[in-house]
FILO-226282 format. One record per residue (C-alpha): x, y, z; residue in three letters. Coordinates in steps of 0.25 Angstrom, whole numbers, plus 5000, padded with zeros to 4 digits. Layout:
BEGIN
XYZALA
...
END
This chain:
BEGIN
474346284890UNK
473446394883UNK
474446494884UNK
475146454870UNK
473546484864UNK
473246604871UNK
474646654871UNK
474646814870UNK
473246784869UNK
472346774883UNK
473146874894UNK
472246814906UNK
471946884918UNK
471246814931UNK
470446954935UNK
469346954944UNK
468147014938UNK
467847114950UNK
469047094959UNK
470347034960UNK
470746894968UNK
470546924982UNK
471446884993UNK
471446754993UNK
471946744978UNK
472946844981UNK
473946764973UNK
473146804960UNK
473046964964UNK
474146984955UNK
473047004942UNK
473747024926UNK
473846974915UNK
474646864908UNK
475146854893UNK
475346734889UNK
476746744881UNK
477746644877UNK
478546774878UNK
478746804864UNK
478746984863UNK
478346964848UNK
476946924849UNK
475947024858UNK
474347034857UNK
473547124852UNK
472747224858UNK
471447204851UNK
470547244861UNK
470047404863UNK
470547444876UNK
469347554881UNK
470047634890UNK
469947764891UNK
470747814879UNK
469947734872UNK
468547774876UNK
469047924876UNK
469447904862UNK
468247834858UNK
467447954864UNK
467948044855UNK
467647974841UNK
466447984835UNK
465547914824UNK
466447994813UNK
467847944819UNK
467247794820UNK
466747814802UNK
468047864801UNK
468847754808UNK
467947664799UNK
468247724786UNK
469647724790UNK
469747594792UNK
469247564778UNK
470247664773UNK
471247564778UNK
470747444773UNK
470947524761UNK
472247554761UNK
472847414767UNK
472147354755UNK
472747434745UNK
474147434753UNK
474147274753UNK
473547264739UNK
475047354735UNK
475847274744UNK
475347134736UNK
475247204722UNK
476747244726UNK
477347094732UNK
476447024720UNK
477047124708UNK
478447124715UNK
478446974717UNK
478046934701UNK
479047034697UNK
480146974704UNK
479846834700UNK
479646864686UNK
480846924683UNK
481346794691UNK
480946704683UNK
480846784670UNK
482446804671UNK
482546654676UNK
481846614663UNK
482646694654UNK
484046634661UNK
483546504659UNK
483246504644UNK
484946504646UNK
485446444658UNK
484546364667UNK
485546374677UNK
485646524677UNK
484446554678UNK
484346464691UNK
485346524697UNK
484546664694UNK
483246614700UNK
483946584712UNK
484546714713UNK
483446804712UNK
482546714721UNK
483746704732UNK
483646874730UNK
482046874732UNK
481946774744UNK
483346834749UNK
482746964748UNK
481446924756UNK
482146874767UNK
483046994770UNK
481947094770UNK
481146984781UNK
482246944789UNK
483047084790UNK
481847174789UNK
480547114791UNK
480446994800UNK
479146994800UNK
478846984786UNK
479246834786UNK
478246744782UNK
476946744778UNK
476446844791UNK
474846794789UNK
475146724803UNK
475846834810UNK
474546914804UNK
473646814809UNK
474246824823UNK
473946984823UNK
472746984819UNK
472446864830UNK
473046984840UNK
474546944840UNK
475347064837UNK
476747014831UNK
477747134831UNK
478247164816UNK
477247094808UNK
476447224805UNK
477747314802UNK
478147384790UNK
479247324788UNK
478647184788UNK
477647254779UNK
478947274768UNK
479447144772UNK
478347054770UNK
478247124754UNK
479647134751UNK
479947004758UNK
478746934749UNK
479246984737UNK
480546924739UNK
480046794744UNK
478846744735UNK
479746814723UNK
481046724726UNK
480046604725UNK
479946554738UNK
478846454741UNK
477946554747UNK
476846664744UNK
476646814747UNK
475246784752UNK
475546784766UNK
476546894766UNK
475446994760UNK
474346954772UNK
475647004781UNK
475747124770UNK
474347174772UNK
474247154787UNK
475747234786UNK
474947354778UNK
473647364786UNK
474347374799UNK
475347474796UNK
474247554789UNK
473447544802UNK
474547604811UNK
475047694800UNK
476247654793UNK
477447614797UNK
478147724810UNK
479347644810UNK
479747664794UNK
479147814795UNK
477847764785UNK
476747814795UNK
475547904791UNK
474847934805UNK
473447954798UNK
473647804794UNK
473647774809UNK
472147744813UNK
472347584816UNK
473247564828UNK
472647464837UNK
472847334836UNK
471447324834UNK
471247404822UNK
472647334815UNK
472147224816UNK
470947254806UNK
471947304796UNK
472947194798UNK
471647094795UNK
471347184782UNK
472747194778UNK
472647024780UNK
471647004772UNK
472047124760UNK
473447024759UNK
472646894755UNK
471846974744UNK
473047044739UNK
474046924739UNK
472646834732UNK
471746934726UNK
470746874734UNK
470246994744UNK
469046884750UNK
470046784752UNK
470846904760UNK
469446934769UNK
469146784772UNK
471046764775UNK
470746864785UNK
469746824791UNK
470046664791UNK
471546674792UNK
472046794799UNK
471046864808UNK
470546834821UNK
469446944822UNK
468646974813UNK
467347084810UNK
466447124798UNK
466947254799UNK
468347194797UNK
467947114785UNK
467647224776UNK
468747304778UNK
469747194775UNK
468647134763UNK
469047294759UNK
470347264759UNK
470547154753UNK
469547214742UNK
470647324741UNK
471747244739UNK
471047164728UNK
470847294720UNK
472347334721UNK
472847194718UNK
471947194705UNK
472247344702UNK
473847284701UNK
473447164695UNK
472747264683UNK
473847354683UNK
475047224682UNK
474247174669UNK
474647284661UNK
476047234665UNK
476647344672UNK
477247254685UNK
478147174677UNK
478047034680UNK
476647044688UNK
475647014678UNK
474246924680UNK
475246834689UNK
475646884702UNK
474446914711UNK
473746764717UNK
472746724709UNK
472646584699UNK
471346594692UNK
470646454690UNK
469246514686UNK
469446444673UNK
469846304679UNK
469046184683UNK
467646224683UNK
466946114690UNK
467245994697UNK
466645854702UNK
466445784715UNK
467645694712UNK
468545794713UNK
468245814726UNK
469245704732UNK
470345754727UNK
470045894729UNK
469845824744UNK
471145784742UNK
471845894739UNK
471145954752UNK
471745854760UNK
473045864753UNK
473046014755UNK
472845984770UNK
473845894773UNK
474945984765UNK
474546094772UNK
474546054785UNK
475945994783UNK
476546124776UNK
476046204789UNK
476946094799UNK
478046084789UNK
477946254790UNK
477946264803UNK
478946154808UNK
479946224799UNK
479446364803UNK
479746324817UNK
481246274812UNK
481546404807UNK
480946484818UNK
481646424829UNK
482946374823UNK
483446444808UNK
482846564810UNK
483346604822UNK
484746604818UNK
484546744811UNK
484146814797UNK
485146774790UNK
484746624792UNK
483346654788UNK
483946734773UNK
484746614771UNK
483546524773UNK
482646584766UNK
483646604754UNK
483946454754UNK
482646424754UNK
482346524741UNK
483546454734UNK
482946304740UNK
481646354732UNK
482146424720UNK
483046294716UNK
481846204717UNK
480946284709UNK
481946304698UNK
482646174700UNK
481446064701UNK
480646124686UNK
482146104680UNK
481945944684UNK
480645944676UNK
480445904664UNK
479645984656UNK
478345944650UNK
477745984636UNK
476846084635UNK
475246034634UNK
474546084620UNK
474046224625UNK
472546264624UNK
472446414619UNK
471246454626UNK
472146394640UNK
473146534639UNK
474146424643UNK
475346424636UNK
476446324638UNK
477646344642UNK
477846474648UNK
479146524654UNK
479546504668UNK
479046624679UNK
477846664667UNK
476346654671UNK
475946524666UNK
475946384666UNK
476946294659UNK
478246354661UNK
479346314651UNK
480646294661UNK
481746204658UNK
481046134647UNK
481846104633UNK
480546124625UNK
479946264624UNK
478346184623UNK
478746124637UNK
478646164651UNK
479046134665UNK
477846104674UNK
478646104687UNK
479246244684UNK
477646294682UNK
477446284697UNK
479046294701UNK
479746394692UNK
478746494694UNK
477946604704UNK
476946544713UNK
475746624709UNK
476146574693UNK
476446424699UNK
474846434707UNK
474446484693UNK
475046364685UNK
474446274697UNK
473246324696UNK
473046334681UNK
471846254675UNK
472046194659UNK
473446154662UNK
473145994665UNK
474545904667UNK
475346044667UNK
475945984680UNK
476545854683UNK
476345774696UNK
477845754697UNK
477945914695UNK
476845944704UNK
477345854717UNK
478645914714UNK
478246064717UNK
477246024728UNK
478345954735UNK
479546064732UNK
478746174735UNK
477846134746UNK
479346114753UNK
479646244749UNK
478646304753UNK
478646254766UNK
480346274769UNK
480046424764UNK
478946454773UNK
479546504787UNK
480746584779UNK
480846734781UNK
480246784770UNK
478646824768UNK
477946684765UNK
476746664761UNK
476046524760UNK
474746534753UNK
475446544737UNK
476446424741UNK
475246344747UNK
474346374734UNK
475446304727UNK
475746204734UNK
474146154737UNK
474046194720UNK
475146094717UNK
474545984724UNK
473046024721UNK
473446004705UNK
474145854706UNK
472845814711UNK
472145874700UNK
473045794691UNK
472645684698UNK
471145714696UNK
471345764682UNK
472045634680UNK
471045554686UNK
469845614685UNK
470045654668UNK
468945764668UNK
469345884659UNK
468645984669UNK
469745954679UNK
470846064682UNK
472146034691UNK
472246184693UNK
470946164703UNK
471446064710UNK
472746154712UNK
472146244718UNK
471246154727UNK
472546114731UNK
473046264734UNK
471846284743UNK
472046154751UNK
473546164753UNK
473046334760UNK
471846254767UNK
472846164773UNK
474046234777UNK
473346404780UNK
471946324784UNK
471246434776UNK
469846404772UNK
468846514768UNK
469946624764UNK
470746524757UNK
469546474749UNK
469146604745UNK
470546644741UNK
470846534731UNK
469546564725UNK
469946694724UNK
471246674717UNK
470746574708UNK
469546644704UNK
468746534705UNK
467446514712UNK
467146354709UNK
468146294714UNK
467746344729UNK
467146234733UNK
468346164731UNK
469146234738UNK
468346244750UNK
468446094750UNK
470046084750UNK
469946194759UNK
469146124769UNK
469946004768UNK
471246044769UNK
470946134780UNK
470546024787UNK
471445944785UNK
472746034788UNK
471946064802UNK
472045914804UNK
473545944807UNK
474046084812UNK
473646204808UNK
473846324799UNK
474946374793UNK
474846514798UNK
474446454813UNK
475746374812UNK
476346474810UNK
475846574820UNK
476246464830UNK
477646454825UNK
477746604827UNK
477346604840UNK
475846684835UNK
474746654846UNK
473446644837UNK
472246644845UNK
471646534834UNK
470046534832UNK
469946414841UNK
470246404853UNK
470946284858UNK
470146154861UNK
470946154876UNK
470246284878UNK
468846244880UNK
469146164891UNK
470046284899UNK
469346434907UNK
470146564905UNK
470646554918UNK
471546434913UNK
472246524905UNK
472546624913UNK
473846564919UNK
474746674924UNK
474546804935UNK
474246924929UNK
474847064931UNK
473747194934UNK
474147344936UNK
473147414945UNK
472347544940UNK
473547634946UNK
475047584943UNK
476147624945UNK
477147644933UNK
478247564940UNK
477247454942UNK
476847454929UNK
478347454922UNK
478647344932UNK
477347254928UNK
477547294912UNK
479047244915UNK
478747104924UNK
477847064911UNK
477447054896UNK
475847054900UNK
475047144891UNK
473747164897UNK
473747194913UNK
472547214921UNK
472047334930UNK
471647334943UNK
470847444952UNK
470147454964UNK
468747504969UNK
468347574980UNK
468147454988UNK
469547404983UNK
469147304975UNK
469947264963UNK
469747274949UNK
470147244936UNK
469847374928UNK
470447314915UNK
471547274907UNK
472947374905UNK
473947334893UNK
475247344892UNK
475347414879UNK
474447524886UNK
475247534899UNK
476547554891UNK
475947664885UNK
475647744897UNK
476947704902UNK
477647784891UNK
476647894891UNK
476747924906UNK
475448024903UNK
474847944913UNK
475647944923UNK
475147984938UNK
475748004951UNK
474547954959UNK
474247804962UNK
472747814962UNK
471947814949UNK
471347934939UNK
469947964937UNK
469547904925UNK
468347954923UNK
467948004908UNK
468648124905UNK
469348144919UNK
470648104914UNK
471148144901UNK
471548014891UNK
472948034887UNK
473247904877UNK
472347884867UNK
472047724862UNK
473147754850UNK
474147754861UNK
474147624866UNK
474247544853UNK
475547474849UNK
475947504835UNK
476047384827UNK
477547424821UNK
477947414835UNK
478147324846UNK
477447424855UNK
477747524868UNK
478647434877UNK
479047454891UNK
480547484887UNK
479847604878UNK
479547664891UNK
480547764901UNK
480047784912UNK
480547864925UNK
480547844940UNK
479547934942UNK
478647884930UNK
478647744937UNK
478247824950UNK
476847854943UNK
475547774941UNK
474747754930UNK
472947734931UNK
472647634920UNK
471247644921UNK
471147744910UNK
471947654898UNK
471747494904UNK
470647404895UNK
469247414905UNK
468647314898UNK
469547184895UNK
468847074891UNK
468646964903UNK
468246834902UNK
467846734918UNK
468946644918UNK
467946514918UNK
467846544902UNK
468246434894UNK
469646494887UNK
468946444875UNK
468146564876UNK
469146644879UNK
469946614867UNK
468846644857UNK
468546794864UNK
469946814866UNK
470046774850UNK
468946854845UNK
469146974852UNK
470546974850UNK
470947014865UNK
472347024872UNK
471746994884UNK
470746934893UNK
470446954908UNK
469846814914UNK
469046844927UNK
468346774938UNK
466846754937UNK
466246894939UNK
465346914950UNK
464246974944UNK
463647024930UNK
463247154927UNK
462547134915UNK
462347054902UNK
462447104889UNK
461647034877UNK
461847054864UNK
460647154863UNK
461447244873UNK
462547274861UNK
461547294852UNK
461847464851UNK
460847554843UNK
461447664833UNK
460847774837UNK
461747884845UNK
460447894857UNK
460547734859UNK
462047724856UNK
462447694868UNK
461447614874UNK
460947464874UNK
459847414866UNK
459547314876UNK
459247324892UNK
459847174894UNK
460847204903UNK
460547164916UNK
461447204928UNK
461447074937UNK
END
């Protein structure tokens, strides 16, 4: 019953703590481990934990106090360069992505002061390219790159490793793929894709570049553990928010709230560096865009709809209909996630399935689907005259279609007339947001206009999600939660008739409810919508939709990035265990044999054992003097097909090496037995072996994990979980009830002093041997 929550999670062994069953358990001799796999090769844990054999202790001897300042700085160096690598990477999709739909709509405009026909027929063209565009480079080149990737991030940074969603070429997918797909103006955002874009960048930094594309630089290569990529991936999280919102706080507290599942202080400042980093490029492009050198890209393009100057103040009557939008923003939510993931589930299992060119098809019907109701609904629209303007607004009625502003003049046989559906509709979403959100612009909008686009585009929005392009999900539930949020400030305006009241607030009270219900997002998403609204006083509010809305989506399922990972088949270790699991020892979980290797095997034994299953974690067994049996620690799999291939360890004799420091030279060092994250790994089918290499045995004391963690198997599996969780281990011995203790360790104990005379040694004496 457990095995689907602790699926590639708990690998559980029944281990005696001194011994092994003795006769009469004889049926239990057979001692291993199991991994619990629904027997999908994509999905593999990750190897978190330091394994302190030898090699590692060796190597540790041989670093000094200016290697570990070095390490340090260099880690800091790192952070440096993903900020400024994810900073480009979003000044780069941004410019790219304003350039393209400008022209778009710019040439559109100037064909439809002709032929309203023609220049249909041209909008639909160049968006089919875009989106056509997207989908070729994802489903011929990139795979990977579909989506919005925050869940396949998630799941890596909760110790999932998902082949290919760190690569390169998922790297130049994911932007290119963006570019094309937010551009063709899919009902979808590019916020997503750049969280995946930073994680992309700080893991190939880590490991050096790309080897497979020849883009390597071996002094680059200091992060290889999945230990230490992990840190970078978190940073490179966290520096794809501030980039994609200018809003490098809000990227510290996503990373922390959203996507990591480990977190230290020394963690948060490099990536509260990073995310500074990538703040000062944005801005440097912003300054340098101004003076009009990126075409199109002017003080649009990068996320961020300034209110500062909107509604000032509020009073306590509001607050029901600001409850109310809550709610609403809850309920919405929670259904777009079920609606997402019933359809998700369609395409995964049925229309996908069929091949790539059903999923180029699919997403181009859906691009020509979207494209004829944003040019087609605002053509059925009258058009409304424009309202006296205010010169000290910097409004100015009408404004052609595709131009920053509100008011657009589309299909309207007066030039002092506008289209109010074609402001939000015929238009780029971070302009549409702006129009939304725009204070002094009281009855802009109709009802009828406004339910019109909530329903078209909240449909849109959730038929486009799941196609294989790079989707985002945050600008597309800003507009929806902003469309709602300002019919119910008409409603207050209307009913309330206080001048001080904008609808532009409650617009984006209603984008912050609509993310509260459907990504559950409380802290980061509060301080990112302050952030990109530059404005402090409308906090409070927030918080409150925030709360509401987040309670109620949790009413009926949950998050749309843990739906997701669901759908995909991700095992998320959640912060909470089950409620089943209170009840349940660690022992209940442990539900198969396990498979050992003894200190000295044989290389035919070990081929025939890495053969018979998929285990990655096997236990070592010795005897003493007396021959008694022990477990002596914990061998993987991933180190064992290293020494297979290798054959430097190789030995005629069945009996073990001395082991003592220094006795035996270390041939491997730690750098060895790490998987490259460009690559599935070392595999036994790598590996040739001879009939007289399988004749020779292998000691496996020297590179086996002495100290795995071990937990008595009468512990509640609640417990278990939440170690298991926060230590982000692969695996877990669960033992009998030693026999007897050795000593207790209090907190005083770990208390070590600084100087190099007492370095060593314990503060305290309250270690008692018992």
């Amino acid at each position: 019953m457990l095995s689907n929550h602790l699926q590639n999670g708990i690998e559980t062994a029944r281990l005696a703590w001194s011994r092994l069953p003795n006769a009469e358990e004889g049926e239990q001799e057979d001692i291993g481990l199991v991994q619990r796999s629904d027997g999908s090769s994509s999905v593999e844990s990750l190897d978190y934990e330091v394994v302190e054999n030898y090699a590692y202790w060796e190597e540790q001897a041989q670093r000094g106090k200016l290697y570990v300042g070095y390490y340090v700085m260099v880690k800091w160096f790192f952070s440096l360069l993903i900020g400024i690598g994810t900073g480009l990477a979003a000044v780069f999709i941004n410019l790219s992505v304003e350039n393209f739909a400008g022209w778009k709509f710019a040439l559109t405009f100037s064909i439809i002061q002709k032929s309203y026909v023609a220049g249909f027929f041209v909008y639909v063209l160049i968006n089919l390219v875009l989106v056509f565009s997207s989908v070729y480079i994802v489903t011929n080149f990139a795979p990977e790159a579909a989506g919005s990737g925050i869940p396949e991030i998630k799941g890596y940074l909760n110790g999932i490793d998902i082949h290919g969603i760190l690569l390169f070429r998922t790297l130049i997918g994911k932007i290119f793929g963006s570019i094309g797909s937010v551009g063709g103006g899919l009902a979808l955002g590019k916020e997503g894709p750049l969280v995946h874009t930073g994680a992309c960048i700080a893991s190939l930094l880590g490991q050096g570049g790309s080897t497979k594309y020849h883009l390597s630089s071996r002094w680059l290569q200091g992060f290889k553990s999945d230990r230490d990529r992990r840190d970078l991936v978190t940073c490179g999280c966290a520096a794809g928010v501030a980039a994609a919102f200018r809003a490098p706080v809000g990227g510290v507290l996503f990373a922390l709230e959203e996507v990591t599942s480990w977190w230290r202080s020394q963690l948060m400042w490099r990536v509260f560096f990073t995310s500074a980093v990538v703040a000062v490029v944005v801005r440097t492009a912003m300054g340098w865009c101004k003076s009009g050198n990126c075409g199109h890209f002017g003080s649009g393009g990068f996320i961020i709809w300034d209110i500062s100057g909107a509604q000032e103040d509020y009073s306590f009557e509001e607050m029901l209909p600001m409850a109310i939008i809550g709610v609403v923003g809850g309920l919405l939510g929670a259904l777009f996630n079920q609606l997402t993931r019933y359809i998700s589930y369609w395409r995964r299992n049925h229309l996908h399935k069929k091949g790539n060119r059903v999923k180029i098809i699919e997403a181009c019907l859906v691009s020509l689907i979207t494209s004829f109701i944003s040019f087609g609904l605002p053509l059925l629209r009258k058009c409304s005259p424009c309202p006296v303007s205010d010169p000290d607004s910097g409004i100015e009625c009408p404004r052609p279609p595709g131009m920053y502003g509100n008011y657009v003049n589309f299909y309207c046989s007066k030039d002092n007339e506008y289209n109010d559906l074609a402001t939000i509709f015929f238009n780029t979403q971070d302009d549409a947001i702006r129009n939304l959100f725009s204070a002094k612009t009281i009855h802009e909008y109709s009802a009828q206009s406004l339910l019109t686009f909530l329903v078209m585009f909240y449909t849109l929005a959730v038929v486009t999600f799941g196609t294989a392009v790079p989707a985002g999900q945050f600008v597309p539930g800003i507009m929806i939660g902003s469309t709602y949020g300002r019919l119910v400030g008409m409603f207050v305006v209307n009913f309330y008739k206080k001048l001080n009241i904008e609808e532009g607030t409650y617009a984006l009270l209603g984008a912050a409810s609509f993310l509260g219900g459907s990504m559950r997002m409380t802290v980061s998403l509060c301080v990112i919508m302050v952030e990109i609204t530059n404005n402090l006083k409308l906090l409070p509010l927030i918080m409150l939709v925030l709360l509401i809305s987040k309670a109620v989506g949790d009413a009926f399922n949950e998050g749309l990035y843990e739906e997701q990972a669901q759908l995909r088949g991700i095992p998320l270790l959640e912060s909470r265990p089950k409620y089943q699991m209170r009840k349940m020892a660690a022992k209940e979980a442990c539900g198969q044999r396990v498979v050992s290797f003894p200190r000295v095997v044989k290389v035919a034994d070990v081929v025939s054992i890495l053969q018979s299953n998929k285990h990655n974690g096997f236990p070592v067994i010795d005897h003493t003097r007396n021959g008694e049996t022990l477990v002596i620690g914990l061998m993987l799999r991933s180190h064992m097909l290293v020494l297979l291939q290798s054959k430097v360890d190789f030995q005629h004799s069945p009996l073990p090496s001395d082991t003592r420091a220094g006795s035996r030279p270390i041939r491997h060092t730690p750098s060895e037995f790490v998987k490259p994250v460009s690559s599935k790994g070392l595999t036994l089918d790598d590996i040739h072996l001879s009939p007289d290499d399988l004749e020779m045995y292998i000691d496996l004391a020297p590179f086996l994990n002495p100290s795995p963690y071990i937990v008595p198997e009468d512990m509640s599996l609640t417990k278990v979980y939440n170690l298991f969780r926060q230590l982000g281990l692969r695996h877990i011995f669960v033992v009998p009830r030693p026999s007897r203790v050795i000593g207790l360790i209090t907190r005083r104990d770990l208390l070590i002093e600084d100087n190099e005379e007492s370095a060593t040694e314990l503060q305290s004496t309250s270690v008692r041997s018992l």
